[in-house]
C-alpha positions in Angstrom: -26.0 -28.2 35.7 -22.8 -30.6 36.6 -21.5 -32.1 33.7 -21.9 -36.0 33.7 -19.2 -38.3 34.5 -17.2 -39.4 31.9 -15.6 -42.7 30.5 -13.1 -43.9 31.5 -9.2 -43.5 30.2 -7.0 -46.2 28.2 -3.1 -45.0 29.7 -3.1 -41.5 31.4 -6.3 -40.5 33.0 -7.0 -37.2 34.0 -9.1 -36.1 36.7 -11.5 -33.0 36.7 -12.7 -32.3 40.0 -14.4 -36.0 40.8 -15.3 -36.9 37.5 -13.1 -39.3 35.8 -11.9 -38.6 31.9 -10.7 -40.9 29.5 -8.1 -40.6 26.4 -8.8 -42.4 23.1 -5.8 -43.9 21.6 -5.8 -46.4 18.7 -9.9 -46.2 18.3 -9.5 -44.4 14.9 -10.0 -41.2 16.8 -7.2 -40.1 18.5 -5.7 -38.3 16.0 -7.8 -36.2 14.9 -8.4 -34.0 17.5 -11.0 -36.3 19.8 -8.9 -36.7 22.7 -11.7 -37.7 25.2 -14.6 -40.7 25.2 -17.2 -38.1 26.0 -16.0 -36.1 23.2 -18.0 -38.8 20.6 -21.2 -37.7 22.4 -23.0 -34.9 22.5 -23.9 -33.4 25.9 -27.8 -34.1 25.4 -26.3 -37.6 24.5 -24.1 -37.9 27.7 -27.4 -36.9 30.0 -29.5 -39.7 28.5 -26.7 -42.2 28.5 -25.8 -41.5 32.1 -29.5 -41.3 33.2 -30.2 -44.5 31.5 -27.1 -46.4 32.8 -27.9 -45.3 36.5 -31.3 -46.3 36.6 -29.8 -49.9 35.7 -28.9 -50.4 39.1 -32.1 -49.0 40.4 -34.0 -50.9 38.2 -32.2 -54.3 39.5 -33.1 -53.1 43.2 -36.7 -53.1 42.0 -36.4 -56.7 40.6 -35.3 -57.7 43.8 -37.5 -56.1 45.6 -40.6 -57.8 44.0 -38.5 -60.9 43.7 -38.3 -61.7 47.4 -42.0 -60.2 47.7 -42.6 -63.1 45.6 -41.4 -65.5 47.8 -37.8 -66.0 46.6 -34.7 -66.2 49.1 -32.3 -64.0 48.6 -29.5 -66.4 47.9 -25.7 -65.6 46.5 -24.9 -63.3 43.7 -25.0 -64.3 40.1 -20.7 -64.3 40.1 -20.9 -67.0 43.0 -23.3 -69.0 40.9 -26.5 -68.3 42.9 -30.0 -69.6 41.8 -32.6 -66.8 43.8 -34.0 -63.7 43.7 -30.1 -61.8 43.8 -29.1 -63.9 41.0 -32.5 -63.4 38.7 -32.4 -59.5 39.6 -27.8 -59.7 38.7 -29.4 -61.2 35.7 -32.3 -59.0 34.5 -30.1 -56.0 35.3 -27.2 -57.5 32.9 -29.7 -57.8 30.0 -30.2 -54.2 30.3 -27.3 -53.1 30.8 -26.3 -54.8 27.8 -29.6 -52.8 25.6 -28.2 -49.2 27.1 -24.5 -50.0 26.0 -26.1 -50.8 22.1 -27.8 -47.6 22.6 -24.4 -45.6 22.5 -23.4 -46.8 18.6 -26.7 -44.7 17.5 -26.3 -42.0 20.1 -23.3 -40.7 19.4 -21.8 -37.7 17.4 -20.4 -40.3 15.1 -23.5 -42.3 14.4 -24.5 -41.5 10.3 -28.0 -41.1 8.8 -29.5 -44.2 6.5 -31.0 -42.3 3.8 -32.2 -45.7 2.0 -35.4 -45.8 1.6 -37.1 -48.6 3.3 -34.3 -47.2 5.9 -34.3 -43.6 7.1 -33.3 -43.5 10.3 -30.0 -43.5 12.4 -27.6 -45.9 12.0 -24.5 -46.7 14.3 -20.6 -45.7 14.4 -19.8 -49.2 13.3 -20.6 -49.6 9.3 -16.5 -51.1 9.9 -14.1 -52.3 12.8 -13.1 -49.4 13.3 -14.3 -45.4 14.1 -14.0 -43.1 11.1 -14.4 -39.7 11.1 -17.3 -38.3 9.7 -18.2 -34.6 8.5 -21.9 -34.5 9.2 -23.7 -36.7 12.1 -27.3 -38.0 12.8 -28.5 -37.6 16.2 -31.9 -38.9 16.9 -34.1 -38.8 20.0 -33.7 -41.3 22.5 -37.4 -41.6 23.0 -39.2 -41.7 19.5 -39.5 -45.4 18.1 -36.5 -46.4 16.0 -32.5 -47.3 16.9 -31.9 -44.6 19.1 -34.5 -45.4 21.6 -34.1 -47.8 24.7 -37.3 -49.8 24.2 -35.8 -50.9 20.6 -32.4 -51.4 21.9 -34.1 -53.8 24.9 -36.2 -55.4 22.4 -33.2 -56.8 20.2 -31.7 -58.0 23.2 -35.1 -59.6 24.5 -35.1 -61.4 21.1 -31.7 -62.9 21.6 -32.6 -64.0 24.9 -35.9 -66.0 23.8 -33.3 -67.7 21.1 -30.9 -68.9 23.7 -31.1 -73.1 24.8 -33.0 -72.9 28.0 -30.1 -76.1 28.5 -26.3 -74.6 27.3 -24.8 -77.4 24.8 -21.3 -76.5 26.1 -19.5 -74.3 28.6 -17.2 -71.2 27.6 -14.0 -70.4 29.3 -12.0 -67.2 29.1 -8.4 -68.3 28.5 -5.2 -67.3 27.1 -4.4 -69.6 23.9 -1.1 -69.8 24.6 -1.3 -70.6 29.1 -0.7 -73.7 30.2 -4.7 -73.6 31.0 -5.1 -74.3 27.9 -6.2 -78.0 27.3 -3.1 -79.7 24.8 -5.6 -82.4 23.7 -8.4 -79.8 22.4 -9.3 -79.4 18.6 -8.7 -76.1 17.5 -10.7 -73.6 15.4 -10.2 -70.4 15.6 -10.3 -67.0 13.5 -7.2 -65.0 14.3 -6.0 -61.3 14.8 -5.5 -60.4 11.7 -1.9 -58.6 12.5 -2.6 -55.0 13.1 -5.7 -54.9 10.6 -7.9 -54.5 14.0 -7.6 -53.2 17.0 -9.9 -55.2 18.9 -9.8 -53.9 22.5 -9.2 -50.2 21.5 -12.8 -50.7 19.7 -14.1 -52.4 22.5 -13.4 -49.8 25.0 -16.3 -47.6 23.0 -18.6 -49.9 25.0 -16.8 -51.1 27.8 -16.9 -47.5 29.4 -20.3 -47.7 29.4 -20.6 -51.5 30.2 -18.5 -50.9 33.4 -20.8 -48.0 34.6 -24.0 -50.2 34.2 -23.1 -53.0 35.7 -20.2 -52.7 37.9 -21.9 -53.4 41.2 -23.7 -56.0 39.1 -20.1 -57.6 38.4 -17.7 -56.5 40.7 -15.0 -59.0 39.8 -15.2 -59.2 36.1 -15.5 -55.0 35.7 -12.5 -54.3 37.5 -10.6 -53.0 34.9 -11.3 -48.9 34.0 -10.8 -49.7 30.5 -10.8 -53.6 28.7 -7.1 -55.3 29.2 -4.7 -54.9 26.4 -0.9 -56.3 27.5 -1.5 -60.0 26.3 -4.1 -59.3 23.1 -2.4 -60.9 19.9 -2.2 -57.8 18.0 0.5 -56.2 16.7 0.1 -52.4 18.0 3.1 -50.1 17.7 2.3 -47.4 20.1 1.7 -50.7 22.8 4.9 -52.0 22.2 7.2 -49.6 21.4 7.3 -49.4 17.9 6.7 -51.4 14.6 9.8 -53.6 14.5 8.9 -54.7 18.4 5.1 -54.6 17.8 5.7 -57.3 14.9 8.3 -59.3 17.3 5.0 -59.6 20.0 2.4 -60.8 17.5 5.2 -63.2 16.4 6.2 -64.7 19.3 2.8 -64.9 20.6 1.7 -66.8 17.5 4.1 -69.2 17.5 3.5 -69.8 21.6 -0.4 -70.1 20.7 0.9 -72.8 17.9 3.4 -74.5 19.7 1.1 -75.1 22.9 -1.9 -76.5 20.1 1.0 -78.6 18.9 2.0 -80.7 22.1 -1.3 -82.6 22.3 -2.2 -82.6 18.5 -3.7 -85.6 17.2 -3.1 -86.8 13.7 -6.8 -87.9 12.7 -7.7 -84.5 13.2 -6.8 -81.3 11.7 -6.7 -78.1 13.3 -8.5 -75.2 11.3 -7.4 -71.5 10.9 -9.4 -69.0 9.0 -8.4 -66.4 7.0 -9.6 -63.4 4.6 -7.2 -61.3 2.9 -7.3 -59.7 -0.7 -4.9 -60.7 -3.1 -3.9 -56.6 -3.7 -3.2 -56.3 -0.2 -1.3 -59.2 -0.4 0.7 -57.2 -3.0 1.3 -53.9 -1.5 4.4 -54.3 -0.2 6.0 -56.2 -3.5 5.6 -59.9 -2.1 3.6 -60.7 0.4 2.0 -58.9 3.6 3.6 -58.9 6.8 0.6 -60.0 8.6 0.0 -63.2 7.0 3.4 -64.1 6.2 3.9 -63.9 9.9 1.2 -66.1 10.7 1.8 -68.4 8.6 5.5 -68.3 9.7 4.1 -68.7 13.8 2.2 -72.2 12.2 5.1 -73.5 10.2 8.0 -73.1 12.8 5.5 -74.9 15.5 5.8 -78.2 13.6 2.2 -77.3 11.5 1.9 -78.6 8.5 -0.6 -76.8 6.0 -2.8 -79.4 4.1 -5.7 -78.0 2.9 -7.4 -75.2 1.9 -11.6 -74.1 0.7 -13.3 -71.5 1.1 -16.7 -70.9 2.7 -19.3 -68.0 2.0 -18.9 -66.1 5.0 -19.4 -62.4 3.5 -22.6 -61.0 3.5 -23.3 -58.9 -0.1 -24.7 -55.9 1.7 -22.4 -55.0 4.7 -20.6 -51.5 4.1 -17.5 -52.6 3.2 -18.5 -54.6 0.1 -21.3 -51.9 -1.9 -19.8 -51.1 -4.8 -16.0 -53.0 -4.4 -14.3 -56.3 -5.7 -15.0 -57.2 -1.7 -13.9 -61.0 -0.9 -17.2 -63.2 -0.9 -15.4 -66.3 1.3 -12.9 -66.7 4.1 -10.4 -69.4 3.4 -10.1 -72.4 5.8 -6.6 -73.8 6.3 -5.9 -77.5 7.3 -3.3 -77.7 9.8 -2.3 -81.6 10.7 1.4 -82.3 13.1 4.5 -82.3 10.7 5.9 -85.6 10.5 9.3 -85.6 12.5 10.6 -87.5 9.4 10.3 -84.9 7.1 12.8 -84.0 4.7 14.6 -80.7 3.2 14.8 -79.7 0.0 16.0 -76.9 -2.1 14.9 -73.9 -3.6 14.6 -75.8 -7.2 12.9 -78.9 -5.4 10.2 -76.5 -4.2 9.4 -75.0 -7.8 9.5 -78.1 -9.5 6.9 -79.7 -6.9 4.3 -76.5 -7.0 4.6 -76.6 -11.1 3.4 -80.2 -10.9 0.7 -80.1 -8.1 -0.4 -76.3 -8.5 -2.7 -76.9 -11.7 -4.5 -79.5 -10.6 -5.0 -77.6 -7.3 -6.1 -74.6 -9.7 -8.5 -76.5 -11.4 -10.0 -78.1 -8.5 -10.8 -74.9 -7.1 -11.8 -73.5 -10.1 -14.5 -76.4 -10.8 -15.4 -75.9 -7.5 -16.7 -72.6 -8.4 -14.5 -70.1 -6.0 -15.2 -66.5 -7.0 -12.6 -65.6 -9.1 -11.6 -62.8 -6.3 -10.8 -65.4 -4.0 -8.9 -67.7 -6.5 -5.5 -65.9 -5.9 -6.0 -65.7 -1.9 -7.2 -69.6 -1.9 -4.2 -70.7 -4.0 -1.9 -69.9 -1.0 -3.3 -73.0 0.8 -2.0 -75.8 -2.2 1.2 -73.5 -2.4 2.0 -73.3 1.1 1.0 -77.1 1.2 3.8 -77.8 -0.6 6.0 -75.7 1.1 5.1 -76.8 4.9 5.6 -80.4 4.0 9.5 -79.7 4.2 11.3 -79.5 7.2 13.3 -76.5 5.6 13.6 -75.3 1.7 17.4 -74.2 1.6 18.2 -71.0 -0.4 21.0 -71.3 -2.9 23.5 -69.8 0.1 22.3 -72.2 2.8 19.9 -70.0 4.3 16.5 -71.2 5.2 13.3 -69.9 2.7 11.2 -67.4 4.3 7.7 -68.0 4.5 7.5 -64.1 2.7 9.5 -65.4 -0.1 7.5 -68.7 -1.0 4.4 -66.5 -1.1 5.9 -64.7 -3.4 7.0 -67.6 -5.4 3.3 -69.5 -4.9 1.9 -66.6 -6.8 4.3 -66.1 -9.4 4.1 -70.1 -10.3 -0.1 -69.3 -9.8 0.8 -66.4 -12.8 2.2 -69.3 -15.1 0.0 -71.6 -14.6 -3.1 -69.2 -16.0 -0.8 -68.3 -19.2 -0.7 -71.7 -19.6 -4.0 -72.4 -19.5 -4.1 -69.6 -22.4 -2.5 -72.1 -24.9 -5.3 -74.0 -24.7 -7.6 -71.8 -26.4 -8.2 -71.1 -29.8 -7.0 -68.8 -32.1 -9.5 -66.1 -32.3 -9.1 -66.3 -28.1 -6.1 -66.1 -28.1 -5.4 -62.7 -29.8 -8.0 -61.2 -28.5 -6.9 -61.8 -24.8 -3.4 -60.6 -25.8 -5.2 -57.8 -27.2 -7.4 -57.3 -24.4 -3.9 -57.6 -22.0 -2.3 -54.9 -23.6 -4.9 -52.4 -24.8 -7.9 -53.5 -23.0 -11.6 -51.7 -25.2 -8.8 -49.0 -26.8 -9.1 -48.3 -30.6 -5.5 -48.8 -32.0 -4.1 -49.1 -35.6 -4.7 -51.8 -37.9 -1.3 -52.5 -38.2 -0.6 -53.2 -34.7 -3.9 -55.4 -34.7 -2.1 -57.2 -38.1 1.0 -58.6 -36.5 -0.7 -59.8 -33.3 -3.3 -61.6 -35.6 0.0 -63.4 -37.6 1.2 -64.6 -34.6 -1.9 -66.0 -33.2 -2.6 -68.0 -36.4 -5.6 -65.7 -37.4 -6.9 -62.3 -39.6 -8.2 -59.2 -38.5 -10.6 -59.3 -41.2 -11.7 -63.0 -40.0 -12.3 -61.5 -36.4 -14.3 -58.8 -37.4 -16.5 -61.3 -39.1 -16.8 -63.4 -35.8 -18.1 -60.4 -34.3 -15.5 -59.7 -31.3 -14.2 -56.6 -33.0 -14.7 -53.4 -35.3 -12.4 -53.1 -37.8 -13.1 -49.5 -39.4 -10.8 -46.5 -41.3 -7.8 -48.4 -40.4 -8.9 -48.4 -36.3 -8.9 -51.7 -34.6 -11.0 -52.2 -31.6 -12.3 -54.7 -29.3 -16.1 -54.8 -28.8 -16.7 -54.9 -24.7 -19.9 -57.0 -23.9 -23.0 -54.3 -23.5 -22.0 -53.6 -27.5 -22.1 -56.7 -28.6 -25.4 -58.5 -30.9 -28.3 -58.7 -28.2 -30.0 -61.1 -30.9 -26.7 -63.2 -31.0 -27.5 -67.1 -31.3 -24.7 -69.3 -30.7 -25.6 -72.3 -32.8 -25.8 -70.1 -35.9 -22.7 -68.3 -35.4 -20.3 -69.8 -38.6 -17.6 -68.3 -36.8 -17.8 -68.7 -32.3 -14.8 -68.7 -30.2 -14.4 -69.0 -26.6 -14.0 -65.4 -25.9 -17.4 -64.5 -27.8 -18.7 -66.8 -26.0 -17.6 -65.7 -22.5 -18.5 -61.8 -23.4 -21.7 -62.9 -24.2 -22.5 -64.9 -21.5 -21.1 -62.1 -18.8 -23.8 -59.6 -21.0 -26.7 -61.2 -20.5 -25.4 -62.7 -17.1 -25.8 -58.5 -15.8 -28.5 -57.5 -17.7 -31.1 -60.4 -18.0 -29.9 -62.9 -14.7 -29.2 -66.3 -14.2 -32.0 -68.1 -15.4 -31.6 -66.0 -19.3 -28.3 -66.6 -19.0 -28.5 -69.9 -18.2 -30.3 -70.6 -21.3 -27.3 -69.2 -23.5 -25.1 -71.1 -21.6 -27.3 -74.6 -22.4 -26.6 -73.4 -26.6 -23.4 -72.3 -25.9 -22.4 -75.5 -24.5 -23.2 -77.2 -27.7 -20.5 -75.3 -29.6 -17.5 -74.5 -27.3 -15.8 -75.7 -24.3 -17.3 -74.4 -21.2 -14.9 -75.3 -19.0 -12.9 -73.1 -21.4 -15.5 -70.2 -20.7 -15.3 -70.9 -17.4 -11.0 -70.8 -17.1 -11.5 -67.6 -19.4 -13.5 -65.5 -17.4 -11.1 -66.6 -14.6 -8.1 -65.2 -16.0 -9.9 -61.9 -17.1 -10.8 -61.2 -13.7 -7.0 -61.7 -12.5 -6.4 -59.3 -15.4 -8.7 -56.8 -14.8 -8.8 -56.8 -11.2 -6.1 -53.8 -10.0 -6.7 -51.5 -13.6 -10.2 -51.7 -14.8 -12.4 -52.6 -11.6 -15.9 -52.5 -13.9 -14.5 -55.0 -16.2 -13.4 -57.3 -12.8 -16.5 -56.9 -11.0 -18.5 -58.7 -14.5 -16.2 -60.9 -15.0 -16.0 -61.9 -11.0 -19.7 -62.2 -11.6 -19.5 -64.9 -14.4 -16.9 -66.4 -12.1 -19.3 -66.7 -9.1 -22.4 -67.5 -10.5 -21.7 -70.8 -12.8 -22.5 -73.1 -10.8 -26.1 -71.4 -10.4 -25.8 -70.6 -14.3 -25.0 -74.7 -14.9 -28.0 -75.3 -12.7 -30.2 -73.3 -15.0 -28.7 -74.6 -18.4 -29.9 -78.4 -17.2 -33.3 -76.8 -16.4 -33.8 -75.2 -19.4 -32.6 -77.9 -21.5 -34.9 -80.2 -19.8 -38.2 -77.8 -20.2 -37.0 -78.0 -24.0 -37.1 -82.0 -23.9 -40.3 -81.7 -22.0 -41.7 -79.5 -24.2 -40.4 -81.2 -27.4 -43.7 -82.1 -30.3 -44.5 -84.9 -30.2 -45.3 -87.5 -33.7 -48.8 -88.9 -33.2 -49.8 -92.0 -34.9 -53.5 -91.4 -36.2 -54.9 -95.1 -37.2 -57.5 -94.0 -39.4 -54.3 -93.1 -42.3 
């Protein structure tokens, strides 16, 4: 039997006899020894995904067919903008195209089993944007109900279909950000390349191949391409551009072109908007800040941007792949972006600190009231800092030299650093040792001497902690007592002794083992004895502490951080059941 055709190539591709091959490159896959598109299938795979995508044209020569039969003219094409029976069969044979090019995700030698229970079944490539290798694949029939099967792949898109406004609310153009296409005057959102994190049209090739073999007589003009087009996509990709140094140049330059052209037209009443999700310890890997952002956010600055605000919005779903199990960022940050005044001013190196030590705090606390998860409280301090730092026209080094935007990040989150110590002065002495403690030696038993001096210099007594119930003090071994061992029973408005770290470990126990709604009922008692804005600013500051070393400890204390504003909501309810329920003193007039 003649083997099927195969995709199509990215660069170089190679010809056996009349069938057509194609090369992966950047897909995740090229390296490791797939060298081909049809190597991700399996050859039963390959003669069901062919079949299937032939009979797409077939099937749109039987919608016309029965179409005209029906009374319809003929008329244009769907790409000329036709209205009769071509058009409706153009359009019939794009929805299916579009439910045999989902099919290859699930039918392919990549495609991973879902062994959770309300699940088992074949699931696709994707679980990330990108194609990982994997040691043992799931391949399912393309004709037994489930994902791998046409009729489900059709239905899904069916369902989309019937969701769509029989009237379109706006119009979409394809254009280049940065071409003079672009309209000046237009208010711009937008959710950019993420440097090289993604390599968009290398992943999109997976179903392009397939795409273009469906429906290329369907749409001649917009399928022209063997493989998607890659020399203008705002992506830094080495092997594209000749290397890292020159891939970084592109994405650069093309940034700053994209920014510049937004800039012309910009109108002050209304902000441009950028989004962007990036963890903090990425932010770190390289020592100061990553290349990625500090490039983008270099691209905004130098086109006359000015950043002016920052929030975050819940835009990551708890269950995708990439969050099971991981500190995973729960919100994309939204920056501001409003024309720099031609008037602004430079200032120096010292003029920049001194001006994020007196607006970063109150930034902090904003945020902080405001509920962010405490694993996106580092990323969404960038926006205040950088605030501060785009206002200038320049900050000038000590030797002249201009600031780079990598070096202010780098600042912004050492100044972030000091302003959490200093809201550690703020607590109370039993606190404060024990987050020193907890800083240096984390749950680890140590000596009761070293426990002795930290407890002089934090105005309290080993023996006086022990009483409150935060630690063990035992043979001469000193250690702190991690929430799940601390008193289930423990009743905050008996306590002689409560600080605001008890109060915090208890509240992050019985927030991960009883909920919200019985840990919104400590919080209403706790409230009556300590700060809980303190509470609040503590378990903040454990989760910066915890999050690189001891992920268990950040992922409960990221917990606190996220939930208070649902575990406030519950404290008011359960303190008003408790004023509904209150006895009542009945007068009896017969006394």
């Amino acid at each position: 039997m003649e083997e099927p055709d195969r995709p199509a190539a990215p660069t170089r591709p190679t010809t056996r006899g009349s069938h057509q091959r194609s090369k992966l490159r950047r897909a995740n896959v090229g390296r490791w020894i797939r060298a081909q598109f049809a190597d991700l299938f399996t050859n039963r795979q390959l003669t069901a995904l062919t079949t299937f995508s032939d009979l797409v044209a077939e099937a749109r020569e039987q919608v016309l067919k029965d179409a005209l039969a029906a009374g319809l003219s003929e008329g244009d094409r769907l790409e000329a903008g036709g209205s009769d029976a071509a058009a409706y069969a153009d359009a019939v044979a794009t929805y299916l195209g579009m439910a045999v090019d989902r099919l290859t995700s699930t039918n392919c030698s990549l495609s991973r089993w879902n062994s959770a229970p309300s699940k088992e079944s074949v699931t696709d490539v994707f679980g990330r944007q990108a194609i990982p290798m994997v040691w043992d694949f799931a391949e399912g029939s393309p004709f037994n109900p489930g994902p791998c099967e046409l009729n489900w792949s059709v239905t899904w898109v069916a369902r989309a279909v019937e969701r769509l406004p029989a009237t379109p609310y706006a119009s979409a153009l394809q254009l280049d950000a940065a071409s003079p296409g672009m309209n000046a005057h237009a208010i711009v959102s937008t959710d950019p390349p993420y440097y090289d994190n993604i390599g968009y049209s290398d992943l999109s090739d997976f179903f392009y191949v397939w795409l273009r073999r469906s429906l290329q007589t369907t749409h001649p003009r917009l399928l022209t391409t063997l493989l998607v087009p890659k020399a203008e996509e705002l992506v830094a990709n080495p092997y594209r551009h000749g290397g890292r140094d020159e891939a970084s140049q592109f994405f650069e330059d093309g940034f700053e072109r994209v920014f510049a052209r937004a800039r012309e037209g910009a109108h002050e009443d209304f902000p441009i908007t950028v989004y962007y999700a990036f963890k903090q310890a990425e932010l770190e890997s390289e020592g100061v800040a990553s290349t990625g952002w500090a490039t983008l956010l270099e691209g905004m600055i130098r086109s006359g941007w000015s950043i002016t605000a920052t929030w975050p919005i819940r835009s990551e779903r708890s269950g995708r792949m990439t969050s099971v199990g991981t500190n995973a960022l729960a919100s994309s940050i939204v920056l501001a972006l409003r024309p720099r005044h031609d008037s602004a001013q430079a200032t120096t190196r010292r003029g920049f600190l001194a001006a994020l030590k007196v607006e970063l705090p109150q930034a902090l606390r904003e945020m902080q009231q405001g509920a962010i998860a405490p694993v996106d409280l580092a990323q969404a301090t960038i926006g205040p800092g950088m605030a501060v730092f785009s206002r200038y026209s320049k900050v000038v080094e000590a030797d002249g030299s201009a600031m780079s935007v990598k070096t202010a990040l780098a600042l912004i989150n050492q100044s972030l650093d000091e302003v959490l110590a200093e809201q550690d002065g703020d607590l109370d002495a039993d606190s404060r040792f024990c987050l020193k403690w907890f800083t240096q030696y984390g749950w680890e038993t140590k000596r009761f001497g070293e426990a002795d001096v930290l407890a002089r210099a934090t105005n309290t007594s080993v023996d006086g902690l022990a009483r409150g119930g935060v630690l063990t003090s035992r043979s001469g071994d000193v250690r702190l007592l991690p929430p799940a061992e601390l008193e289930p029973a423990w009743d905050p408005l008996a306590d002689e002794r409560i600080s605001v770290w008890e109060a915090t470990m208890h509240l992050a126990r019985v927030l991960d083992a009883d909920g919200v709604e019985a840990a919104g009922v400590l919080m209403s008692r706790v409230g009556q004895r300590v700060d809980l804005d303190a509470v609040q600013l503590l378990a903040y500051r454990l989760y910066e502490l915890t999050q690189a070393s001891r992920p268990g400890d950040a992922l409960l204390f990221n917990g606190l951080g996220t939930s208070w504003s649902d575990l406030t909501t519950a404290a008011r309810r359960s303190e008003q059941q408790a004023t509904f329920t209150e006895p009542q003193l009945v007068y009896d007039e017969g006394e």
